[in-house]
C-alpha positions as CSV (number, residue, x, y, z in Angstrom):
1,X,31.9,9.4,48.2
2,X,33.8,12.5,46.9
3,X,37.7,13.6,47.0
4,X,38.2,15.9,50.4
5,X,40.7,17.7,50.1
6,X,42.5,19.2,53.3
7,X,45.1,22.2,53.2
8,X,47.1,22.7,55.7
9,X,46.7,19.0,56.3
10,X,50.2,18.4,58.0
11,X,50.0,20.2,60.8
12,X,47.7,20.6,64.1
13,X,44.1,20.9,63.4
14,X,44.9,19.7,59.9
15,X,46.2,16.4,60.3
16,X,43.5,15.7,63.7
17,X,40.7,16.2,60.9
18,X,42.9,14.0,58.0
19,X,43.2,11.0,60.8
20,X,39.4,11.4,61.7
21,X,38.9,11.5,57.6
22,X,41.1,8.3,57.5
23,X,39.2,6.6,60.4
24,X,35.7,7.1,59.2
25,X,36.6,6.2,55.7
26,X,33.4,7.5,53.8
27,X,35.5,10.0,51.6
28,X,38.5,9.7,49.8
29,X,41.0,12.3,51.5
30,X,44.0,14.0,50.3
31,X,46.2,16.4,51.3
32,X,47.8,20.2,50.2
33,X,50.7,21.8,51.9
34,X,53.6,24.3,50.9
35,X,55.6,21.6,50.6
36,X,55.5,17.4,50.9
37,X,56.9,16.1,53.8
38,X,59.8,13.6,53.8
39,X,59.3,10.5,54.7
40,X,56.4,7.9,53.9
41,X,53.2,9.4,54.0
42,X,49.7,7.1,54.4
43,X,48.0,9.8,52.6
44,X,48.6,11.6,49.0
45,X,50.1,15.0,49.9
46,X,50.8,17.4,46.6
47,X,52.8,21.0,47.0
48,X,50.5,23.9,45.9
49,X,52.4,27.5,45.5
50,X,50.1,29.4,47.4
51,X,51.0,32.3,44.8
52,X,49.8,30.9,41.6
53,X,46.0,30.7,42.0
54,X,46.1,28.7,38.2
55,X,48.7,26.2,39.6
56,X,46.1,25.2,42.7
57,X,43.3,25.2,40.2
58,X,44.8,22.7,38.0
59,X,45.9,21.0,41.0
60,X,42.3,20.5,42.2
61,X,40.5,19.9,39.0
62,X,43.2,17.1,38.5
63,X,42.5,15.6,41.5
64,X,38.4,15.7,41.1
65,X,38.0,17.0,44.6
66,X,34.8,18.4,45.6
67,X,35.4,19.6,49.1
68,X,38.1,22.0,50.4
69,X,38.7,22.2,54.1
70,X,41.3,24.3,55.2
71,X,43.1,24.9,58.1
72,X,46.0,27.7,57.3
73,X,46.6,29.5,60.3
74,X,46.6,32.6,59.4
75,X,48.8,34.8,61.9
76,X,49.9,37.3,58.9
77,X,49.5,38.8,55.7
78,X,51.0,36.3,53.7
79,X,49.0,33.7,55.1
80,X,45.5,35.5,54.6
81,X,46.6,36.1,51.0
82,X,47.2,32.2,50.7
83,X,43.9,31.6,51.5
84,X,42.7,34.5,49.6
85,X,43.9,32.6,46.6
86,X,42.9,29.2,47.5
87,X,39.4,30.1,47.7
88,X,39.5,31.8,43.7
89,X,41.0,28.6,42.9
90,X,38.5,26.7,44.2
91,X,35.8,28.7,42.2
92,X,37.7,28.6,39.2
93,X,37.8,24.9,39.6
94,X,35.3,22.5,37.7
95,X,34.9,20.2,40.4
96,X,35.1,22.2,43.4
97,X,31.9,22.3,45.0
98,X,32.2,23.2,49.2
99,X,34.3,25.2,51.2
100,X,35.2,25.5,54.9
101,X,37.0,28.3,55.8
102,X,40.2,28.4,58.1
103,X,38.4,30.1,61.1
104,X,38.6,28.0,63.8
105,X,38.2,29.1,67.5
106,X,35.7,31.6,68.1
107,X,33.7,33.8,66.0
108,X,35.2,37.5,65.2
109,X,33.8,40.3,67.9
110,X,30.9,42.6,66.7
111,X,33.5,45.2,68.6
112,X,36.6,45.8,66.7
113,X,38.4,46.9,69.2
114,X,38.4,43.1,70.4
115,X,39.7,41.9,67.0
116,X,42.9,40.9,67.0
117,X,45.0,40.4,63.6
118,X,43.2,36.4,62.7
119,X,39.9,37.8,62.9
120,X,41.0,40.4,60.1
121,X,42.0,38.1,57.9
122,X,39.1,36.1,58.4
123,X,37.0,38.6,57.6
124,X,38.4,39.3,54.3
125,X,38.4,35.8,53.2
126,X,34.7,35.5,54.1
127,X,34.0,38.5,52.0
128,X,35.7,36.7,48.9
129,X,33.4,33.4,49.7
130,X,30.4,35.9,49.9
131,X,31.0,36.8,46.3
132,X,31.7,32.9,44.9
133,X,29.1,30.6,44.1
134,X,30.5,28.1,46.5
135,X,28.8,26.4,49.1
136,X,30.9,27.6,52.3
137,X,30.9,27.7,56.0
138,X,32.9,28.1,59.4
139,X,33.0,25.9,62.0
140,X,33.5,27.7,65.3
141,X,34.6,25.8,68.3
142,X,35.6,28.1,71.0
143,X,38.9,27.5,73.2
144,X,41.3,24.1,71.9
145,X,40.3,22.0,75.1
146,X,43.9,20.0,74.3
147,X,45.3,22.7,76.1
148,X,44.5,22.2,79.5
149,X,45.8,18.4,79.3
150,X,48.6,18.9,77.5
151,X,51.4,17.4,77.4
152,X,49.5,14.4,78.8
153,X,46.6,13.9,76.2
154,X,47.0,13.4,72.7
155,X,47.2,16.6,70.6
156,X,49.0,17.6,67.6
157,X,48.5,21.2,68.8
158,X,51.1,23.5,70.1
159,X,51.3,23.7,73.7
160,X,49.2,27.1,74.6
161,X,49.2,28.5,78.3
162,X,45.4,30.3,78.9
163,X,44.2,31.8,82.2
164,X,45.2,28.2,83.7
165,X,49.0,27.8,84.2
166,X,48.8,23.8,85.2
167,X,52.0,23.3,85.4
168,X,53.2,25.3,87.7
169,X,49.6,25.8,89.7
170,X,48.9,29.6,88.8
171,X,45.8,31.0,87.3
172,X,45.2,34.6,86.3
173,X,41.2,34.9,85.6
174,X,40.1,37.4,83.3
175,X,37.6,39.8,85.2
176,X,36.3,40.0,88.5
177,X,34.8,36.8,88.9
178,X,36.0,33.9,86.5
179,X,32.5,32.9,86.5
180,X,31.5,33.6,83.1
181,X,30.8,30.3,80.6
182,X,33.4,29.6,77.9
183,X,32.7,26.9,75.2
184,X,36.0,24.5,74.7
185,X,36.6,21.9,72.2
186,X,38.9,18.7,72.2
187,X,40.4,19.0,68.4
188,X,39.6,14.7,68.2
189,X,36.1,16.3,68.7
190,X,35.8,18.8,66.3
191,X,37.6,16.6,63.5
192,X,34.6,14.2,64.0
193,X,32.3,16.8,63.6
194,X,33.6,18.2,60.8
195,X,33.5,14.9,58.6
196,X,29.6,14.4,59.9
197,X,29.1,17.9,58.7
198,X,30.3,16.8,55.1
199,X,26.7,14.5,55.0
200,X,24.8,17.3,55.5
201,X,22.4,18.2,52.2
202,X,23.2,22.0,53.2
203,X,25.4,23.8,55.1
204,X,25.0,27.2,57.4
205,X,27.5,29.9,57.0
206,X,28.3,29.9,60.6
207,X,28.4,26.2,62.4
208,X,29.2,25.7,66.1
209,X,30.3,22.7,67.8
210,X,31.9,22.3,71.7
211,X,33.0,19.5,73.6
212,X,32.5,21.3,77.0
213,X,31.2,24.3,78.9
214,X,32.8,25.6,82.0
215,X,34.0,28.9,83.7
216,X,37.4,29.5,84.3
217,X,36.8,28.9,88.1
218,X,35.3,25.6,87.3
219,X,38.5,24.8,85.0
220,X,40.8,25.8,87.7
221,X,38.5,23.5,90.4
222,X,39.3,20.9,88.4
223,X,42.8,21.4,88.1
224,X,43.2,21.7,92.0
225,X,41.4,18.6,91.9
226,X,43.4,16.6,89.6
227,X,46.6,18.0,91.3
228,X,46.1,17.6,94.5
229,X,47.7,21.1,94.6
230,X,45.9,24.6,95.5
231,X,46.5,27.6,92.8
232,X,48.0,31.1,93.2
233,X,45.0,33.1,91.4
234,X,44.9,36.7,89.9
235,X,42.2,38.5,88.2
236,X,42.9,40.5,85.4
237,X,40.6,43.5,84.9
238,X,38.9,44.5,81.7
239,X,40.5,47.8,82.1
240,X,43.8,46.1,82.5
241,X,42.9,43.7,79.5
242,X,41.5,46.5,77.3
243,X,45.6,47.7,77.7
244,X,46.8,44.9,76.4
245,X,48.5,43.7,79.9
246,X,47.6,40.5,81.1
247,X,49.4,38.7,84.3
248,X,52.7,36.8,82.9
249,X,52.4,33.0,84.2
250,X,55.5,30.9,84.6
251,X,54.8,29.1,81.1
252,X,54.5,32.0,79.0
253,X,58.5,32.9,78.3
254,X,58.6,29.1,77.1
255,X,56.1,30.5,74.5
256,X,57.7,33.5,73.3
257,X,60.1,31.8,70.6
258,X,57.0,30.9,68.8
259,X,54.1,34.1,70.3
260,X,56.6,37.2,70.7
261,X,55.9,38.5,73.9
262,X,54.1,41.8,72.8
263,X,51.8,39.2,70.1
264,X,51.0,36.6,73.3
265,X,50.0,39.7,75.5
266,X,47.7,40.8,72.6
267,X,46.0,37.8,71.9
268,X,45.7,36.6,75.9
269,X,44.1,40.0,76.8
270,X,41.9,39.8,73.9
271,X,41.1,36.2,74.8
272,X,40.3,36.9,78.1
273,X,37.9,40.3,77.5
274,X,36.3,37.6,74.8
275,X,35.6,35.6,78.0
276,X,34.3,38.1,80.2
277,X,32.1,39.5,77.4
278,X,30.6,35.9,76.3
279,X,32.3,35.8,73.3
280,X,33.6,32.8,74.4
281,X,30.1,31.2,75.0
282,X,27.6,30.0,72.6
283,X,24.4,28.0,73.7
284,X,23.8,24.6,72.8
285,X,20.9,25.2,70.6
286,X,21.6,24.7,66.9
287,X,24.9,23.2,67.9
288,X,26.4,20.5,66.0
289,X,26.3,18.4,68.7
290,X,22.2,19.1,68.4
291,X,22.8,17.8,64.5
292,X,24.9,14.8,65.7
293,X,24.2,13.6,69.3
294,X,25.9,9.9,68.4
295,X,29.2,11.5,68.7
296,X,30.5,11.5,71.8
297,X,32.3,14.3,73.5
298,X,35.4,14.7,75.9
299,X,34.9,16.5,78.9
300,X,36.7,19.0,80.5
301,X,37.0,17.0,83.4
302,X,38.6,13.7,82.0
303,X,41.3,16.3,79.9
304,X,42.5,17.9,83.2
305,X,42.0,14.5,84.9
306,X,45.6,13.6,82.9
307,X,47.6,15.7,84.9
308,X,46.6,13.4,88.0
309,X,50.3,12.5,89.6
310,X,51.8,15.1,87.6
């Protein structure tokens, strides 16, 4: 048993891996924000100052915790830098021993003209693990499968509209086809995997987990299925991706207050040329789900299967 700590642990994927932490019970978990939520909290949540790499590193050595998992999202500078921080902490610290980096989703393109500002930031805090005598890695997972259920699964994600506009029955596949594979993974997934990967003796710099495989044609099957309803489809071609256009479904304005609409075009027409170049798309050798086949995936079927009668 050692002290896992989880920064960032408050919100989205954070708080999914903190429950899946609480559930399996091996480790004692704790949790690091910005700032302690009000209210009464089930587990120990302490304020770091993302600014004051000394601060954290007393913070963590006070604690004992061995394992740092975070989970900032990191949309901007200030973000990266946070994390940038965190991990000197951590290797400053006397009882710090792993960490997994903050890179969720899919792994950064070999292309940079398909990198859009995460993958950046990513990159340079992997650069600053590459230099620390921590044991590290990154768990990628592909596309958040939560968001073609939601709002009728359980997620503590923010609703995300991509190629498959459910609720109003649109689609806009990236391509020509929409038959290129894409991994997906339901977060309640990927939190179990990540606490089976802390029994691991060693750890890979790059891990890979999924719940599901499926094209986007497949995903929107399903959804015409579930529905009842048939979809009004577009494609969106690489050359129109490679401008940073993609086709604006019903759902998207919704989205703007939190994804300005010039950011949401970027990342969607990145995400999609990800798809239609298989960045999206990992095989299942060497997968996670190869490490740990007792745990028991979602499919992408049952996830769209909620919107049945809505």
């Amino acid at each position: 048993m050692v002290v896992v700590a989880v920064v960032g642990g408050t919100g989205n994927v954070g708080k999914t891996i903190v429950d899946a932490l609480k559930i399996d019970g091996t480790h004692e978990v704790i949790v690091f924000g910005r700032k302690v939520p009000q209210g009464e909290l089930s587990i120990p949540t302490f304020a770091l100052d993302y600014k004051n790499i000394d601060q954290i590193t007393q913070t963590l050595d006070e604690h004992k915790v061995h394992t740092v998992i975070s989970t900032i999202v990191m949309y901007n500078p200030v973000a990266a830098q946070s994390e940038r921080n965190l991990i000197a902490a951590a290797t400053n610290s006397a009882t710090v021993k792993r960490f997994v980096q903050s890179n969720w989703g899919d792994k950064t393109p070999d292309d940079v003209s398909l990198r859009i500002a995460p993958n950046i930031f990513r990159e340079q805090s992997l650069e600053v693990l590459r230099k620390t005598d921590l044991e590290w890695t990154q768990i990628h997972n592909g596309l958040f499968l939560d968001y073609y259920g939601m709002p009728h699964v359980e997620s503590y994600l923010s609703p995300l509209v991509i190629f498959v506009d459910i609720a109003h029955r649109k689609a806009a596949i990236p391509g020509t086809t929409g038959d290129e594979m894409i991994n997906l993974t339901y977060t309640k997934d990927l939190a179990k995997f990540v606490v089976a990967t802390l029994s691991l003796e060693n750890w890979d710099e790059v891990m890979h987990v999924y719940s599901d495989q499926a094209s986007v044609k497949q995903i929107i099957q399903l959804a015409e299925e579930a529905t009842g309803d048939k979809f009004t489809i577009t494609y969106d071609s690489a050359e129109k991706l490679r401008n940073g256009e993609i086709t604006e479904l019903p759902s998207h304005p919704y989205l703007y207050e939190f994804f300005p609409k010039p950011l949401l075009a970027e990342i969607l027409s990145k995400f999609g040329l990800w798809a239609v170049t298989g960045i999206m798309y990992y095989p299942t050798k060497g997968s996670l789900n190869e490490k740990f086949p007792e745990i028991k995936t979602m499919s992408i079927k049952a996830i769209i299967g909620a919107w049945k009668g809505h």
